[in-house]
N, C-alpha and C positions, 0 to 999 in steps of 0.2 A: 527580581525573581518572585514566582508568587507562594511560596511557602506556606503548600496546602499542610494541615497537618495528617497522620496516619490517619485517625479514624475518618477525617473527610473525605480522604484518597478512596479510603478503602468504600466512605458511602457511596461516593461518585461513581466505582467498581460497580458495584449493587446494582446503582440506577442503570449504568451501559447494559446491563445483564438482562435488566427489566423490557426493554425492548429493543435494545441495540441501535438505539437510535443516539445516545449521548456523546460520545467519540466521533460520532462520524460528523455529528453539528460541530467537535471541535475541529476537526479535520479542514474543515470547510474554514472555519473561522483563519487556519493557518495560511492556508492559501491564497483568500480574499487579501490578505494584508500582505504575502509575501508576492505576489504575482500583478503584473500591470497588462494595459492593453499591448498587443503585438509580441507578446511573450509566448513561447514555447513549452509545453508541457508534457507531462505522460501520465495517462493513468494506468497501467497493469494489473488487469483481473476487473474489468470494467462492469462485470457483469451486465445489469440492465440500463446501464447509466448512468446513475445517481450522482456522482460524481464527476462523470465526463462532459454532463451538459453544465453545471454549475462552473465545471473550468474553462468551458466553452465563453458562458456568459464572461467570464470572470477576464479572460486574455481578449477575447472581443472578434472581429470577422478581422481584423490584422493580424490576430495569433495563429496557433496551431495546438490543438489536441489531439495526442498519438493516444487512442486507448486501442489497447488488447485485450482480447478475449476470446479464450479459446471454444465454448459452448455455443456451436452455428444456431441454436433457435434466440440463444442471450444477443448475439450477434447481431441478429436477423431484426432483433426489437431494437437495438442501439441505431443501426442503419435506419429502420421506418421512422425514427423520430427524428434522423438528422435528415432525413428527404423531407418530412413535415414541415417541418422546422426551418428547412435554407439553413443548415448549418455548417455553411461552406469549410468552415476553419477544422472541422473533424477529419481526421485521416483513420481508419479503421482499419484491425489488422486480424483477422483469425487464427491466433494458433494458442501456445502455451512457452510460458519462460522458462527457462532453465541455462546451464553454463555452458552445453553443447548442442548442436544438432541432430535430431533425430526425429524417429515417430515412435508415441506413446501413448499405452492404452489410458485412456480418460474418462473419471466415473461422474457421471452429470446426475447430481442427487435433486428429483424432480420436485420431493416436497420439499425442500430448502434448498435450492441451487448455490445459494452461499457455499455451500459446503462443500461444493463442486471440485475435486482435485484429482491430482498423479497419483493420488495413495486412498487404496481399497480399504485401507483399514481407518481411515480418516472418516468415522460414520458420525454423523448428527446423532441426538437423543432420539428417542420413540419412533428412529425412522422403519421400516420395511425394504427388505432386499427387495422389492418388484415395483418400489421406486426408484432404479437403479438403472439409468442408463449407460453401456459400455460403449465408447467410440474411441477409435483411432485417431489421438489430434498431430499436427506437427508440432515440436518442437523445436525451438530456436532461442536466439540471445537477443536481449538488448541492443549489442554490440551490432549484431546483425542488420537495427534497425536504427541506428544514429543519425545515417546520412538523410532521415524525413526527417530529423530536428534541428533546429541550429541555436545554439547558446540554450539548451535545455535547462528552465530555471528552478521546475518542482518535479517530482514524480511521488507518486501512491501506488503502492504495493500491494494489495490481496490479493496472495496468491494462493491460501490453504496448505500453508507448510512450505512452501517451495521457494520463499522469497531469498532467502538464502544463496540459493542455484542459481536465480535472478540475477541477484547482484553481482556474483561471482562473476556470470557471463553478460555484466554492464563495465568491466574497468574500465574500458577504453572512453568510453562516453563520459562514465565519471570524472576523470583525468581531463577529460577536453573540457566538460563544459559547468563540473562542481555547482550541480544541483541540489537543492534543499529535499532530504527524502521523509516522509511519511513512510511507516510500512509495520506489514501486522507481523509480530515476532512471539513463536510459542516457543521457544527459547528451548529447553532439554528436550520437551516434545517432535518439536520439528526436529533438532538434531538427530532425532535415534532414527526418525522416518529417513531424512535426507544423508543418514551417512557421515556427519560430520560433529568436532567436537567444539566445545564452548570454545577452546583454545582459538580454533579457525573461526571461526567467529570477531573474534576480538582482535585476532590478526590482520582480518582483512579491512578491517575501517582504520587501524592501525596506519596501515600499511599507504589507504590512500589518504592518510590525513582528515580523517573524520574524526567529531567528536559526535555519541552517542547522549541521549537521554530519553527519558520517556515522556508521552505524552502530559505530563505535572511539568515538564520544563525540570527534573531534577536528571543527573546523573545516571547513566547507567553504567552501571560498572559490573565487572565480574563477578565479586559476591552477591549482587543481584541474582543473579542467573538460575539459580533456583532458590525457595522458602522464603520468599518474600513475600508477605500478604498487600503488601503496599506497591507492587510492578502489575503494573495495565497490560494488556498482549501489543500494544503501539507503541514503536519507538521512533524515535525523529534522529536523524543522523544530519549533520551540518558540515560543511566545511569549518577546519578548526578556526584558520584565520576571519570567520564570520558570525563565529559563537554566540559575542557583543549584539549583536546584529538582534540575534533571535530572542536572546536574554530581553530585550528592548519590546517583546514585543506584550501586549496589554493580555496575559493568559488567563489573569481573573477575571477580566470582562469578557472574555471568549465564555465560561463557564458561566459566566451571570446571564448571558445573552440565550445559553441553552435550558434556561427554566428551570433545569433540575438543580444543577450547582448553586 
């Protein structure tokens, strides 16, 4: 275990905050080591990429990359770089995740598309309302989308509060094929947007036999949940019987490897 202490945690916080770039290097680190060639993956909330080609590289033209992304012009640059590219192994999906089927209004925040979600009131810093594009996206599950993966081994979650809804409407997938999950967790924040309480939360990784941590590879637990200066917004949920697994894997070089840590 690499038994960052508080103040380290909390600098490494700092540093992801300074450009947002520090998590998403570990992110990558997790993957690289947890994923081989001919593997099957998902990235959800693909945005422009970033992630999707690096899992591309990473499973190889034997794998499969499912990313979704609901923003047609994010889309639109995901597909131009896998036509560039020959990135035969990419399957692309346009819509938005959630636990049920529907269509839903979706606000595409032009100066930070990061920020891009289900919820109007989910605004960036310093942004302007006439950066604000409203589109109609589909809505769908996970679940919906299993039968393009087979033995799915990682998934990454950005979904701007909604990953919750996501998972919700992945159990089936989870159950079949007990993937390693990345995913961004605003823990009381998203619950009040998506409707739900810490309880549901905790019940549903319960439920499918996950265990929870955060990005430090420590615990997440329910007294977490809120006032904690020392919880990242990324948590890693594991199969429990593969806990060992993950515990094994080298977290302080992942952070030495990102310059900042």
């Amino acid at each position: 275990m690499p038994g960052f202490t508080d103040e380290e945690k909390i600098n490494l916080m700092r540093a992801h905050e300074g450009d947002g770039r520090l998590f998403e290097d570990i992110i990558t680190c997790f993957y690289e080591d947890l994923c081989y060639p001919g593997d099957h993956v998902i990235d959800a909330g693909a945005n422009r990429g970033h992630h999707t080609f690096k899992l591309a590289s990473t499973v190889g033209s034997a794998g499969r990359v499912l990313a979704i992304e609901p923003v047609p012009i994010l889309a639109e640059m995901i597909e131009a770089t896998s036509r560039r590219f020959k990135v035969t192994q990419l399957k692309l999906v346009v819509a938005a995740l959630s636990d049920h089927n529907t269509v839903a209004e979706f606000f595409f925040r032009r100066d930070m598309d990061g920020w891009s979600s289900l919820f109007e009131t989910h605004v960036p810093p310093n942004t302007l309302a006439e950066n604000i594009t409203r589109f109609y996206a589909s809505i769908i599950t996970l679940d919906d989308l299993a039968h393009l993966v087979e033995d799915c081994k990682f998934i990454k979650l950005d979904l701007e509060m909604n990953e919750f809804q996501a998972l919700r409407g992945a159990q089936t997938l989870l159950k079949r094929d007990r993937p390693v999950m990345i995913f961004e967790n605003a823990r009381e924040n998203a619950a009040k947007l998506g409707g739900y309480k810490k309880e549901d939360f905790f019940e549903l990784f319960k439920t499918l036999d996950y265990s929870l941590f955060d990005i430090f590879m420590d615990p997440m637990t329910p007294d977490r949940w809120q006032g904690d200066p020392t919880m990242p917004v990324y948590n890693i949920a594991v199969p429990s019987a593969h806990v060992d697994e993950l515990k094994a894997l080298p977290i302080q070089e992942y952070y030495t490897r990102s310059k900042i840590g």
